[in-house]
N, C-alpha and C positions, 0 to 999 in steps of 0.2 A: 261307396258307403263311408262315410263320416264316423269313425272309432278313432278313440284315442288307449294306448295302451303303456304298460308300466310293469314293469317285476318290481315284488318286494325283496329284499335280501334273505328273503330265506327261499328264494325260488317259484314262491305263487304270483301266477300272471295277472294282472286286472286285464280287462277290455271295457271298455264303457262306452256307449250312441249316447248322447243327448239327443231329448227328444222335447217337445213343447206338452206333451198330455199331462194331466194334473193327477195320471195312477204311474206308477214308476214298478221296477221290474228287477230284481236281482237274485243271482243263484251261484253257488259255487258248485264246480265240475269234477269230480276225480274221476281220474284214468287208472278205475279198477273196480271189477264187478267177477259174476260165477267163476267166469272162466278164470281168474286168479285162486281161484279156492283150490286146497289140496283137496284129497277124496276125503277126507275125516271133518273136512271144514264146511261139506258140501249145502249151501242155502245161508254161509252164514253173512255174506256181503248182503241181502235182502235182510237176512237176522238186524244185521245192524242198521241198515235205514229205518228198519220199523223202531228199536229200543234207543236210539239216541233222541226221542222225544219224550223217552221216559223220564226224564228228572237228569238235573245238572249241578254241579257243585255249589249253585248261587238260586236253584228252581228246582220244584217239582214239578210233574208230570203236569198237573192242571198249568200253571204257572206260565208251561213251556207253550201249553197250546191256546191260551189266553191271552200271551204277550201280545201277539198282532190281531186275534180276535176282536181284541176289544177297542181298536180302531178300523174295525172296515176291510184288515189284509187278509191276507192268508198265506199259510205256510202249508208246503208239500215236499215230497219227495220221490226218489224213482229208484228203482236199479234195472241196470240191464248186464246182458254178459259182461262189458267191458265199463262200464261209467258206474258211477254215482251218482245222483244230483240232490240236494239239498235248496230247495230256491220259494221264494215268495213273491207275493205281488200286493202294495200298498200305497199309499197317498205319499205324492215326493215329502212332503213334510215329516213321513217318518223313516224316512230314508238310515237316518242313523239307527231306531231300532229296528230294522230289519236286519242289519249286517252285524248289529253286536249281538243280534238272536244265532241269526247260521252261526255267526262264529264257537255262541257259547256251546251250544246243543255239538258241533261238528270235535270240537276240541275238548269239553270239559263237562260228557257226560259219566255220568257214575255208575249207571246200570244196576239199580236195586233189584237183588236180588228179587223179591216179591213182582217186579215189574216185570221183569225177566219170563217169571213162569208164568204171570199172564198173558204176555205178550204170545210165546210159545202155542198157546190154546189157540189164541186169534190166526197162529198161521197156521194151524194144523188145520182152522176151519177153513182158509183160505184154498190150503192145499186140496180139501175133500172138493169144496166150490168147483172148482179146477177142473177133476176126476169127474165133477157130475156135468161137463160141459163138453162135450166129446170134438164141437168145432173149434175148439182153444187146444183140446189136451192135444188132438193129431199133431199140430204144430211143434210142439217139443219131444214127442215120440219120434218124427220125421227127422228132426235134429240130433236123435240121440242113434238115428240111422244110419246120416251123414256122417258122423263123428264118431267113431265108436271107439269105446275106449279110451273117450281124451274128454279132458275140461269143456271143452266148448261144445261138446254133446250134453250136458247136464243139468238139467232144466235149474231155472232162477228159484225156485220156491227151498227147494233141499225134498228133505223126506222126513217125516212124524221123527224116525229112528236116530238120524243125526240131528235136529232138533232137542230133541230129549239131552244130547250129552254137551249142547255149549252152555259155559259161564264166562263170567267175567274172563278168567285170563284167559280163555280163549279169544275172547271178543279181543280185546288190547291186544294180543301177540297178530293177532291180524288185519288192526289198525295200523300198529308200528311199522309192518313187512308193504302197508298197501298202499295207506292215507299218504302217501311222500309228496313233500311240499312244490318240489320242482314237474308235481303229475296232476295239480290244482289250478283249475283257472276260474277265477270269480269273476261273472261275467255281470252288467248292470244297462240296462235300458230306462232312462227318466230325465226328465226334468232336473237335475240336477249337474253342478259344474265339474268338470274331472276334478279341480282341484279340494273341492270337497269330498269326492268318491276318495283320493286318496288320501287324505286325511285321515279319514276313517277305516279306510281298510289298512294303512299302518298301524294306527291306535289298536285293532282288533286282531287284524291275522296278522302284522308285519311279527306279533312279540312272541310267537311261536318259533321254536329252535328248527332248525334245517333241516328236512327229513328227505334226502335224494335215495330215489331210486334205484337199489343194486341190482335186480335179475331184471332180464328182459323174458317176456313173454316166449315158450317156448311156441315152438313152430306144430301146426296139428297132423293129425294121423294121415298117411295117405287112405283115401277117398276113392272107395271100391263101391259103385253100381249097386244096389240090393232092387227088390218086391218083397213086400211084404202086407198079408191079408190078415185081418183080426178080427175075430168073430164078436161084436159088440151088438145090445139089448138096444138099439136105436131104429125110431121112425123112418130114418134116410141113413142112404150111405155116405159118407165122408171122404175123401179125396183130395191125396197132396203128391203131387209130382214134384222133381226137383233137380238139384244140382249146385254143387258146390259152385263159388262164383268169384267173380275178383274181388280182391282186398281193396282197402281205402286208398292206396295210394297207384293203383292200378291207371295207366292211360287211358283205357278204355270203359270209366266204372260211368261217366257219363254217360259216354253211348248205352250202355246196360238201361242206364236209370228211363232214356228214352226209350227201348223196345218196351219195357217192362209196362210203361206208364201207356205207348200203343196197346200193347197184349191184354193187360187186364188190371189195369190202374184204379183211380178214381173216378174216372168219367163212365159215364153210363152209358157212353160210346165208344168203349172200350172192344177190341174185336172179337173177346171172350164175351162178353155179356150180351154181344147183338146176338151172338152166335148160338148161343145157350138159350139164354132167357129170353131176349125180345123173338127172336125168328122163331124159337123153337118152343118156347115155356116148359124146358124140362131141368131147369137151375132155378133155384131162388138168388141163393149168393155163390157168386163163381168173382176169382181177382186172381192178380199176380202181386207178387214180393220180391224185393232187392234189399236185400241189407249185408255193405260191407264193413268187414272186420278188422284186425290184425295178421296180413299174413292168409287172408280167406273169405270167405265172403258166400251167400244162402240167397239162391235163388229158387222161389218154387209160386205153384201154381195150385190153388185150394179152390175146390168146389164142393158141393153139396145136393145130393137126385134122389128119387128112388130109386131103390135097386134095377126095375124092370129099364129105368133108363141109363141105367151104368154104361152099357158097350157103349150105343149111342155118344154117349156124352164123351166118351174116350175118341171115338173115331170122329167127332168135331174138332176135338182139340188137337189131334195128330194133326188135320187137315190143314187147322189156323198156324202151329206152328210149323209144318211145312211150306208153306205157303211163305211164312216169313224168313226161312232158310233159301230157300228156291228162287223166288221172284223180289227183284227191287221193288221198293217204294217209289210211284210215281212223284214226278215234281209236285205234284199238289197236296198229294196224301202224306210225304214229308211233309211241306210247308203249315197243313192241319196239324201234324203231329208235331211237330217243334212250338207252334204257336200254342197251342195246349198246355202243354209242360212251363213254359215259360209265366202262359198267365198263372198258373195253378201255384210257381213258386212265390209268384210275385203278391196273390192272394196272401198265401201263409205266411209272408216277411212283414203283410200287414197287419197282424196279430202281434203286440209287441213282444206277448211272451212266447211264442214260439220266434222273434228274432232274436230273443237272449237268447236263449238255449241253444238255436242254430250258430249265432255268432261266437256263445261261449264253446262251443263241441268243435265248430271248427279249429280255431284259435289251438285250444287243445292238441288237436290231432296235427296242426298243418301249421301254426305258428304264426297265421295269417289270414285274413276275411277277404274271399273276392267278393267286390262290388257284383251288384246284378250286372252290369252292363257286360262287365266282363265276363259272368258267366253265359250269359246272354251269347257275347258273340261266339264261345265255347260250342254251344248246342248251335249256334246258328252254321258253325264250320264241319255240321256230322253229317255226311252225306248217304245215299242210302246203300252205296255198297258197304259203309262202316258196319252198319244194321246187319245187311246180310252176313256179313262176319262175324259178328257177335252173336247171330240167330244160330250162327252153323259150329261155333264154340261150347254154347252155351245151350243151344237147344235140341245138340246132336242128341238122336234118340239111343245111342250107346250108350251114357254119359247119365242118361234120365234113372233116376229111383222114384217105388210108388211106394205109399203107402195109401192104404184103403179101412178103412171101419164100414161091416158090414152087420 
């Protein structure tokens, strides 16, 4: 992969692809979301990606979200437990107002009060949306099962009740503690030359003062096995098995990402969905999840039945994952399943803005962007006893927590 890369003097990393398209791609990354929030700060890292497009010292609100409107781009943003992103997508030619946009909105918004409490209304509705959608809400209920008692169990939205009590210098004291410039990486996909990406990212973020990182991420609760049944007003029952998993920098997080993407990935050939829906049609939506962390990492398994086919649908899934604890993968049914994953990355890298974000997240985390090829031969060196190890770690039935809405 073709990147070129650069620190400013205050710590923030550029990475930048040229790329030939005539739409260009840019976002800045911070490495800090829920899980850095103390318990009183709870929802405010989501707080703040939504009120930093309220008005800036040089813009209002309208101003902020017109800037790139009114040429054809668009601006967005995300939080998850550990990230930030701020990032757009626009014509190379306006490559300079995109990045003097992030910059202004990430560094020098003001947070009027009056923007504040509306803004607060829109996530409480957000947060209800949430509550009225029982195959979203399980998912953060299951996570506040695996983690109890710690940051990394506590869902990204917050709650109505801590909502109500941030202002301003809440919001600032946990910019200063979070936004640290040495945990920023501006990442940019386009048509245009590094030597102008860094031009302009000096001009904008270079003139911002040093902000390094003091605390490291505390380490999470140990991870105690639960079931738990919840008597819920819904048409179907809901269903998430799981397991804590390996962290990001884990040897083994690719072979995960390959069972995972066998077991119940994106492909509709997936061995949960033949299993479920095609052979049986007692699943509408049945998948599996990997996502690693700092230090930890969430694997689990979501499906969706009526009740009358709850056992059923249980005693398939013991079966598949047995099956994958127990018995190798033939040489072929490897070679399908490596070939799959490969193309399926290879699709997504051709989306340019899912290769920012990928390039900028790694970057981030790892300090460096494997090319495909390299990752390539990675997956092509997992053999199927790796799998059976990983099945027999990770899909030991000791080890498994349920959660169920009935």
């Amino acid at each position: 992969m073709d990147y070129q890369i650069f620190t400013l003097r205050n710590g923030i990393r550029i990475i930048h692809k040229q790329d030939k398209s005539p739409v260009a791609y840019c976002g800045l990354i911070i490495n800090t979301g829920s899980r850095d929030e103390k318990e009183e700060e709870h929802g405010m890292a989501h707080f703040i990606e939504h009120v930093i497009f309220k008005g800036t010292k040089k813009r209002k609100a309208y101003h902020v979200l017109s800037r790139l409107d009114d040429v054809g781009g668009e601006l967005n943003a995300y939080t998850t437990k550990e990230e930030t992103c701020i990032y757009a997508s626009f014509l190379k030619q306006d490559y300079e107002r995109a990045i003097e946009l992030i910059h202004d909105i990430t560094f020098n918004s003001t947070f009027p009060g009056k923007e504040l409490a509306k803004e607060k209304e829109v996530i409480v509705d957000e947060i209800n949306s949430y509550k009225d959608s029982p195959a979203e809400l399980i998912f953060d209920e299951f996570e506040e099962m695996l983690y109890k008692n710690d940051p990394m169990g506590r869902n990204i939205l917050g709650t109505e009740e801590r909502l109500k009590t941030f202002d301003e210098d809440m919001i600032r004291r946990f910019m200063q503690s979070n936004y640290s410039t040495d945990q920023m990486v501006f990442c940019s996909v386009g048509n245009v030359s590094f030597k102008k990406v860094i031009k302009w990212a000096e001009k904008y973020l270079g003139e911002e003062p040093e902000n390094l990182r003091e605390l490291d991420r505390a380490s999470v609760n140990l991870y105690v096995p639960e079931s738990q049944t919840i008597e819920k007003d819904t048409h179907q029952c809901h269903v998430i098995i799981g397991n804590v998993a390996y962290d990001f920098q884990h040897n083994k997080r690719l072979h995960l990402h390959l069972l995972n993407n066998l077991l119940g990935g994106p492909g509709m050939n997936s061995r949960l969905n033949m299993a479920l829906r095609e052979k049986n049609g007692i699943a509408y939506n049945v998948e599996s999840s990997y996502a690693p962390y700092y230090g930890t990492g969430v694997f689990n398994i979501y499906f969706g039945t009526d009740e009358e086919n709850l056992i059923r649908s249980f005693n398939i899934i013991d079966r598949e994952l047995k099956l994958l604890r127990d018995k190798p993968l033939g040489s072929l049914q490897l070679h399908k399943a490596i070939r799959q994953l490969k193309g399926q990355m290879t699709i997504s890298f051709d989306n340019r803005e899912n290769l920012m974000l990928s390039m900028g997240k790694s970057y981030l985390l790892y300090d460096q962007v494997d090319s495909l090829d390299k990752i390539y031969n990675k997956i092509d060196a997992i053999k199927a006893s790796d799998l059976m190890d990983v099945a027999n770690e990770i899909l030991n039935p000791n080890k498994l927590s349920y959660l169920i809405y009935k």
